[in-house]
C-alpha positions in Angstrom: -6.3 12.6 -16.0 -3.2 11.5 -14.2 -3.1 8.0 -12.4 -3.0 9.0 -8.6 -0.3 7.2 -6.9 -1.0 6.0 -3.3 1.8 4.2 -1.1 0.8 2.3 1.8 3.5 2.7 4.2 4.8 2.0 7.7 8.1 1.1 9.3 7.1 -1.8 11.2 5.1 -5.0 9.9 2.2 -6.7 10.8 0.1 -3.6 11.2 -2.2 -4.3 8.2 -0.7 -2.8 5.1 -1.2 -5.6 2.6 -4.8 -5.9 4.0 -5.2 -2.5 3.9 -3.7 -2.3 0.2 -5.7 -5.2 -1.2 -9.3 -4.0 0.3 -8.7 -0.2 -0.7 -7.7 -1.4 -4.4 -10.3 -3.5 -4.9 -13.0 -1.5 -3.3 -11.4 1.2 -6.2 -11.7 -1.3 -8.9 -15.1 -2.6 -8.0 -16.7 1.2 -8.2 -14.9 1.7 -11.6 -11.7 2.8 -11.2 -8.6 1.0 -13.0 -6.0 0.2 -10.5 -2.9 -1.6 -10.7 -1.3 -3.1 -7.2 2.2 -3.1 -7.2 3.5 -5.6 -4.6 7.2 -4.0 -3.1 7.5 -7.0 -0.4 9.2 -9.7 -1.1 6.9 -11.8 1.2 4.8 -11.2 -2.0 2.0 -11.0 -0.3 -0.3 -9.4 -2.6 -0.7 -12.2 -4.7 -1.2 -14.5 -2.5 -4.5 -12.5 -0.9 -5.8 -12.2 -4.3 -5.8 -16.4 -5.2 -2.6 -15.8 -6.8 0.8 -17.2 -7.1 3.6 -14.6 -5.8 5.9 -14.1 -9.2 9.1 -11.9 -9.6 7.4 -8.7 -11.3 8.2 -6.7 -9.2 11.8 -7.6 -9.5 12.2 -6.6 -13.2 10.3 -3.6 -12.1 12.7 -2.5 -10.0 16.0 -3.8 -12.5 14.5 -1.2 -15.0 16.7 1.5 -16.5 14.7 4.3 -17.1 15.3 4.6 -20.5 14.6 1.2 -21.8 11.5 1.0 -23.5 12.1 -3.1 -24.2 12.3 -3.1 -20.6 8.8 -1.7 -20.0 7.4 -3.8 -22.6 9.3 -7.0 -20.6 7.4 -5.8 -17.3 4.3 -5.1 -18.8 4.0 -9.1 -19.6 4.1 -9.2 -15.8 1.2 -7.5 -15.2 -1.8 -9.9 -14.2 -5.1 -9.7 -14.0 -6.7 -10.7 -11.0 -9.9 -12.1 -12.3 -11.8 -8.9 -11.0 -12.8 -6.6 -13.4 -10.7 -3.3 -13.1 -7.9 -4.7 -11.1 -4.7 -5.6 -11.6 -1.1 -6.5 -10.2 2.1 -6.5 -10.4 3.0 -9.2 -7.9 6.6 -9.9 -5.8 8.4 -12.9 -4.0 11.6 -13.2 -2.5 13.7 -11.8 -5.5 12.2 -8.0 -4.6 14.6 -8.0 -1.8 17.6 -8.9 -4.0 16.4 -6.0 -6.3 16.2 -3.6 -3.7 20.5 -3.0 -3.6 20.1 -1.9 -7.2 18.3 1.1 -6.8 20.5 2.6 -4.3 22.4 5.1 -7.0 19.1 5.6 -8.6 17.5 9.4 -8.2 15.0 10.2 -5.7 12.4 10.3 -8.2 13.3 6.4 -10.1 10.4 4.6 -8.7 8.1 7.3 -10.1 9.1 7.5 -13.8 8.9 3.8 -13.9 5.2 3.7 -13.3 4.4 6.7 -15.3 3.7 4.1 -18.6 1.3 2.5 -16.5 -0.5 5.6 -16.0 -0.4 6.4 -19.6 -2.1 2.7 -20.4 -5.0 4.3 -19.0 -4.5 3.4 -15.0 -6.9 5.5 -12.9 -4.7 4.7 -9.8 -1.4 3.2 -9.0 -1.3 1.3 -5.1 1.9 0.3 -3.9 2.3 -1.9 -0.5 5.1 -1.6 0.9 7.5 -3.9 3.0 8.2 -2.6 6.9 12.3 -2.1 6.3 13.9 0.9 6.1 16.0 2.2 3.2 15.8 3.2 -0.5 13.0 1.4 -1.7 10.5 2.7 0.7 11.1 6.4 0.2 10.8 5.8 -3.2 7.9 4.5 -3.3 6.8 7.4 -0.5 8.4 10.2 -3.3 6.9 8.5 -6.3 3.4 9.0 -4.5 0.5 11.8 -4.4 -1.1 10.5 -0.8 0.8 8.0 1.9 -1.4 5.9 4.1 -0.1 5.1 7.4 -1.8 1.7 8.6 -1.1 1.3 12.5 -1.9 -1.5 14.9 -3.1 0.4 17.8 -1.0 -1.3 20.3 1.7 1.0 21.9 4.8 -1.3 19.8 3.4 0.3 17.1 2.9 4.1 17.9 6.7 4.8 17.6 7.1 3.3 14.0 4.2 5.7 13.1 6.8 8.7 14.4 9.3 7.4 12.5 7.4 7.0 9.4 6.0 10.8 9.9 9.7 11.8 10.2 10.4 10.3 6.8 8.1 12.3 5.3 8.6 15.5 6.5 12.5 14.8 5.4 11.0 14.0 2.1 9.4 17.3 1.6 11.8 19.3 2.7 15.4 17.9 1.6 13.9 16.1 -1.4 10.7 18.7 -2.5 8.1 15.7 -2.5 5.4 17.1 -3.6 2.6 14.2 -2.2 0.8 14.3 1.5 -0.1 12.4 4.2 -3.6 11.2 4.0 -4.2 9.7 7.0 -3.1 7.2 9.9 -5.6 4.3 9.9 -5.7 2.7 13.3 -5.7 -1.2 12.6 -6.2 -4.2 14.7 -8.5 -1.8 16.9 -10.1 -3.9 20.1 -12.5 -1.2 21.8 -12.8 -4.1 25.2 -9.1 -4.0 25.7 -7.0 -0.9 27.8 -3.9 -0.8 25.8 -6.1 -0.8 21.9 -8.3 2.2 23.6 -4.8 4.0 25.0 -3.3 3.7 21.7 -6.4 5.0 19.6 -6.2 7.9 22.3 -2.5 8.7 22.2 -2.6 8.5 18.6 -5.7 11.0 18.3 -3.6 13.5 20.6 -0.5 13.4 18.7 -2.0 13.6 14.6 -5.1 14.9 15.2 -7.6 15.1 12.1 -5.0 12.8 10.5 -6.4 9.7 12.5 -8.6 7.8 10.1 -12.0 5.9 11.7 -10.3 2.5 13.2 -10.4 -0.6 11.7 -11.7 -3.5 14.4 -9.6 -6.7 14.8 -11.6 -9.3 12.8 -11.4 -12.8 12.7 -12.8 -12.8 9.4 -9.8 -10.7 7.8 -7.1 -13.2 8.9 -10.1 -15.7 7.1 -10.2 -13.8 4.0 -6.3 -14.9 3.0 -6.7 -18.6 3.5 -9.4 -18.2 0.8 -8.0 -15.6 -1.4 -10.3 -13.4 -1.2 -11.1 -9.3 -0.5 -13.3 -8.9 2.6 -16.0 -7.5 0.3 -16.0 -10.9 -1.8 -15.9 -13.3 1.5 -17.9 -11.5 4.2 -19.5 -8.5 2.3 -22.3 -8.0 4.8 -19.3 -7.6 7.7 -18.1 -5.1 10.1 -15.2 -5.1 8.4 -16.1 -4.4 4.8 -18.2 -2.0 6.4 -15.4 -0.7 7.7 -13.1 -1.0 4.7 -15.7 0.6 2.4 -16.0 3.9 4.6 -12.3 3.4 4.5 -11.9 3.7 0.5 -14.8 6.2 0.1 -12.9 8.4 2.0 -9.7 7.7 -0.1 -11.9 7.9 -3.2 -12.8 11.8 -2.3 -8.9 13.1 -2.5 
């Protein structure tokens, strides 16, 4: 079977999609799955959740020609484990960002038949996180994939990036024939005691519909989580927020 390729995607930061990206692969990992994490910010961010050290991976990722096999083999030594069974990355730092130029005369579909090796090493599903700009790199990563997960803060800043984001898509499909969905918006950040997190969830239920995932509550104990480097199931397991996070990934894990 095929690796399924999920990209975590949305136009503005801070709204939860290395969180997001981190939990939903290891919650994959931890139920069996192989999954690779593939790091496209150049805060490098990724790594650094895990315990890690941020590293330039994703940099020769993205310098591949597509038809270098010594290439793939020189990126493959970049792939680490994690020191959880079943999971693995492809970490980033600052050099992605220098990288990201290079692709710009590359086809549509680059980013995809890059990571189709990993899929044939046995990769049950490929996550990428995604930085917040705008440009080449991101709709890559959007084309390469079979579902897009929109994380979104649900504060009203917010809300318009998720437009935008949608926008892209829909340009995807049609002037570029991706073939890949939308999964689902998943409110972040959620605060069910203040007016403008309650609006938000509400104006963002009235405008996607069925496409609004169960909100994720603003937790103390996911900012915690990264100080420690560790997944929310590994640090607070018995938390709302794993709680949260596991409905989260079951759901995924049913597409």
């Amino acid at each position: 079977m095929a690796a399924k390729i999920i990209t975590i995607s949305n136009q503005k930061g801070g709204v939860g999609k290395t969180t997001t990206s981190v939990n939903l692969a290891a919650f994959l990992a931890q139920h069996g799955s192989r999954v690779l994490l593939i790091d496209l910010d150049p805060q490098g961010q990724c790594a650094t959740s895990l315990g890690m050290d941020p590293e330039q991976g994703t940099f020769y990722l993205l310098m591949i020609t597509q038809s270098s096999l010594h290439e793939v083999a020189f990126v493959k030594k970049y792939v680490r484990e994690t020191g959880r069974s079943n999971l693995f990355l492809i970490p980033g730092n600052q050099a992605t960002g220098q990288a990201q130029s290079s692709i710009q005369d590359k086809p549509i579909s680059y980013l995809k038949e890059v990571v189709r090796t990993f899929a044939r090493d046995g990769m049950d599903y490929i996550i990428f996180d995604t930085s917040p700009s705008v440009g080449g790199l991101q709709e890559r990563a959007i084309w390469a994939a079979d579902l897009v997960i929109i994380p979104c803060a649900t504060e009203f800043a917010s809300l318009e990036a998720v437009g935008n984001t949608i926008i892209t898509l829909h340009a995807l499909q049609k002037e570029r024939a991706w073939s890949g969905g939308l999964l689902g918006i998943l409110p972040t950040f959620y605060d069910d005691k203040t007016r403008e997190s309650r609006n938000s969830l509400t104006d963002l239920k009235r405008d996607f519909g069925e496409k609004v995932l169960p909100a994720i509550h603003a937790a103390t104990v996911l900012r915690e989580c990264w100080s420690v480097g560790k997944t929310i199931f590994e640090y607070a397991p018995d938390s709302r927020a794993a709680q949260e996070y596991e409905a989260f990934a079951s759901l995924v894990r049913k597409y």
